[in-house]
C-alpha positions in Angstrom: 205.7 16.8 81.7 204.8 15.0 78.6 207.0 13.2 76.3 206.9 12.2 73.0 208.2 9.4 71.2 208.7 9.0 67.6 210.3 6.7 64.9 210.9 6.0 61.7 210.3 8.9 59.7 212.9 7.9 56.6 213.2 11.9 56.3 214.4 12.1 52.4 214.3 14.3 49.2 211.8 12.1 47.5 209.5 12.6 50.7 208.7 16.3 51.2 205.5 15.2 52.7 207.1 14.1 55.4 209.3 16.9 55.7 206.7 19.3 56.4 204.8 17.4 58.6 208.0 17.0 60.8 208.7 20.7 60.7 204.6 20.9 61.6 205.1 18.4 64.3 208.4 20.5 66.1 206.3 23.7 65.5 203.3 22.6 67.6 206.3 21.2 70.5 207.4 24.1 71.0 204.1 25.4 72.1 203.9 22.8 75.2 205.8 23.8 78.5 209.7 23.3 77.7 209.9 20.8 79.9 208.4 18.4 77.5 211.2 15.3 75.6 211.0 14.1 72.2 212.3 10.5 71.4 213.6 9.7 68.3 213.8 5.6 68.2 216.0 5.6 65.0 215.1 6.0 61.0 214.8 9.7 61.3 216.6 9.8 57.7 216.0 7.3 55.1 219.9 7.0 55.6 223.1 8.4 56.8 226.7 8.6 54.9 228.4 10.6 58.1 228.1 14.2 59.4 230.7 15.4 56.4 228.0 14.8 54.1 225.8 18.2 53.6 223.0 18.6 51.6 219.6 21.1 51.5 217.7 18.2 53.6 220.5 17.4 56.1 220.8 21.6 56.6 216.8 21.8 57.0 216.5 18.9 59.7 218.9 20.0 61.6 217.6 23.5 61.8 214.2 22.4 62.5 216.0 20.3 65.7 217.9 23.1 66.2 215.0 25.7 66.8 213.8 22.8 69.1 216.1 22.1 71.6 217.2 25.4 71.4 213.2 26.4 72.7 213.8 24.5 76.0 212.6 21.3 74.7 215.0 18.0 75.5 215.6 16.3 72.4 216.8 12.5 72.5 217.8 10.3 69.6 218.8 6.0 69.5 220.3 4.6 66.4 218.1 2.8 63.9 219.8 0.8 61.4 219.7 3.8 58.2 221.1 6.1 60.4 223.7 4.8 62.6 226.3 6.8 61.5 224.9 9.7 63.0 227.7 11.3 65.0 229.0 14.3 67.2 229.1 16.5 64.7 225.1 16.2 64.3 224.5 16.0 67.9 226.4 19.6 68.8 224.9 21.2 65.8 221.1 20.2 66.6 222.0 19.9 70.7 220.1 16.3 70.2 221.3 13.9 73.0 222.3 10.2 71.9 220.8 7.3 74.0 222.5 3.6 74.2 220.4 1.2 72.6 218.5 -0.2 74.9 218.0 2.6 77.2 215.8 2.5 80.0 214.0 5.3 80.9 212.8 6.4 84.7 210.2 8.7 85.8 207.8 8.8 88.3 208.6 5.0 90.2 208.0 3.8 86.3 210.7 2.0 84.1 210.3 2.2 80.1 212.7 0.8 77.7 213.3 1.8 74.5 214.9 0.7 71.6 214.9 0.8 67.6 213.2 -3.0 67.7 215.9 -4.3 64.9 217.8 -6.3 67.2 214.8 -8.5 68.2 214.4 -9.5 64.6 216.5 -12.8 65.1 213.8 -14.5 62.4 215.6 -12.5 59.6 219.0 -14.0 60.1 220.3 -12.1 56.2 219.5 -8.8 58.4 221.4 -9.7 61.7 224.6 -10.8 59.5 224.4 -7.8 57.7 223.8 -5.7 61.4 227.0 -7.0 63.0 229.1 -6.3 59.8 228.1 -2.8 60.0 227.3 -2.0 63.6 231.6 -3.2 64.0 233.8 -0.2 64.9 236.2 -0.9 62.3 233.9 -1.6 59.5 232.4 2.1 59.9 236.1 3.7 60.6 236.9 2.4 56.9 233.8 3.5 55.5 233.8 7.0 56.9 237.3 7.4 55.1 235.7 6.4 52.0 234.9 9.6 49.1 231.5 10.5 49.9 231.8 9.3 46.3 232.2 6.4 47.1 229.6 6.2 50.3 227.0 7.6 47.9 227.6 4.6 45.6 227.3 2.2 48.8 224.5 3.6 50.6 222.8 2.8 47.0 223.6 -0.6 46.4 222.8 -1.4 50.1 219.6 0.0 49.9 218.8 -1.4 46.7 219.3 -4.8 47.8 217.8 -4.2 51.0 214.4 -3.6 49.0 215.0 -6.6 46.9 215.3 -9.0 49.9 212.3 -7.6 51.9 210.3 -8.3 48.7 211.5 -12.0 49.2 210.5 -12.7 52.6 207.6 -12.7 54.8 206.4 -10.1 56.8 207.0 -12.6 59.5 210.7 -13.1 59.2 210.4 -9.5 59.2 208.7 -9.2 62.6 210.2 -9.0 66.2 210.8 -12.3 67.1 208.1 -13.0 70.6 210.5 -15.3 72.9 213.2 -12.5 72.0 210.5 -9.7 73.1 210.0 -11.8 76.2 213.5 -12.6 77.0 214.3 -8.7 76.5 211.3 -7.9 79.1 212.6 -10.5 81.9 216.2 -9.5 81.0 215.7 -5.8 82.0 212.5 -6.7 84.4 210.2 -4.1 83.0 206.9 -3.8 82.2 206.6 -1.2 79.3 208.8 -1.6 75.9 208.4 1.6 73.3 210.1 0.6 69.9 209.8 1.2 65.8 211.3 -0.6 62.8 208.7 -2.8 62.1 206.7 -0.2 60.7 203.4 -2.5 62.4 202.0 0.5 64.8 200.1 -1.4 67.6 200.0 -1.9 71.6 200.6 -6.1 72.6 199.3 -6.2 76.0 199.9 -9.7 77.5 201.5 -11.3 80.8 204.6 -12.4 82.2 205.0 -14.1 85.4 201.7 -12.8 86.3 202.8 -8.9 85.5 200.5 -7.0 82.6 203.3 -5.8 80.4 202.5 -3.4 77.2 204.8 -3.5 74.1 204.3 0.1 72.2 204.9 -0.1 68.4 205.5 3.2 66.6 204.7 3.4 63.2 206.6 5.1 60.0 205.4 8.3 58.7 204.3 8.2 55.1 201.3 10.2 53.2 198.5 8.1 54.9 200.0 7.7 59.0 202.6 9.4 61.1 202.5 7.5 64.7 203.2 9.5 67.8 203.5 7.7 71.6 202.3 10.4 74.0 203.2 9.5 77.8 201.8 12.0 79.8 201.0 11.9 83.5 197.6 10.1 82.9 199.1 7.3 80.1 200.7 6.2 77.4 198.9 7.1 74.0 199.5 6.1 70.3 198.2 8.9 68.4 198.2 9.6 64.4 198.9 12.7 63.0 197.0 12.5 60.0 194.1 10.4 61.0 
């Protein structure tokens, strides 16, 4: 079996690049054996106003996902922080499972955890307030009963301001926090972490309490990179799709 892991893709109109190289991606998936997984760590749309909200793109995507699991194929999704509001409406249509972030997944005597990555950037304390205002139950109950109007109007403020702040701080603030990454490791005693938001593709190999552990960055997809993680039964491989 081979599984794939993939993350912040910020699928949008303004991005028809990425798009088609997503639709390219699922096309060459469904040639593998149909036992093969995709991951989806979060940021598969640029953002995400609640399943009532239809457009050309939102139609497309979940086509594509569609033709995908419907192939055989298991198709897993996490939140990331632009499209949390993903919800059972989207998942029946596509037949995309949702996982609890962080989820920890076993195969083969091997423990992997996987997560969106936004909750271990503790440095950028503007980001966590705004994260547990919109992550509360209530908070998105009263938005979802907004106009889409309305929504619309939010999602574009929000993410207007979002690029103004990230233009104000340091790419460290930014960053996962390490002695959160190694509290997370020892919390859940594993030895492989697979996460995205950071948009810093890389593999951190280092030790804890003796143990090698690897920490698997995915990348976003844009016009010069789209990161995949490949675990197959011989390793774990970061591969570009462009490069």
């Amino acid at each position: 079996m081979n599984r794939y892991f993939i993350s912040d893709l910020h699928l949008d109109e303004t991005r028809p690049h990425t798009i088609a190289l997503f639709q390219s991606f699922v096309e060459d998936l469904k040639d593998n054996d149909p036992q093969t997984e995709l991951y989806i760590l979060g940021d598969l749309f640029e953002s995400w106003i609640g399943d009532d909200y239809e457009n050309e793109l939102h139609d497309e995507v979940k086509g594509t996902l569609k033709s995908l699991t419907g192939s055989g194929i298991k198709v897993f999704f996490l939140y990331g922080n632009r499209d949390f509001l993903i919800g059972e409406k989207f998942l029946s249509e596509t037949g995309v499972e949702l996982l609890i972030d962080p989820f920890l997944l076993k195969s083969n005597g091997e423990t992997i955890l996987l997560t969106h990555g936004d909750q271990m950037c503790i440095d950028d304390l503007d980001y966590q307030t705004f994260r547990s205002i919109v992550r509360n139950p209530d908070w998105q109950k009263d938005f979802l009963n907004f106009p889409i109007s309305k929504r619309l109007k939010i999602a574009g403020e929000t993410k207007g301001a979002s690029k103004q702040s990230k233009q104000e701080k340091s790419m460290e603030i930014m960053d996962v926090n390490e002695k959160e990454v190694l509290r997370v490791f020892k919390q859940h005693q594993v030895n492989t972490m697979i996460h995205g938001h950071t948009h810093r593709p890389m593999k951190h190999e280092f030790k804890i309490d003796g143990n090698l552990c690897s920490r698997y960055v995915l990348g976003d997809w844009n016009k010069t990179s789209a990161m995949v993680l490949k675990w197959s039964k011989e390793s774990l491989e970061l591969i570009d799709l462009i490069n």
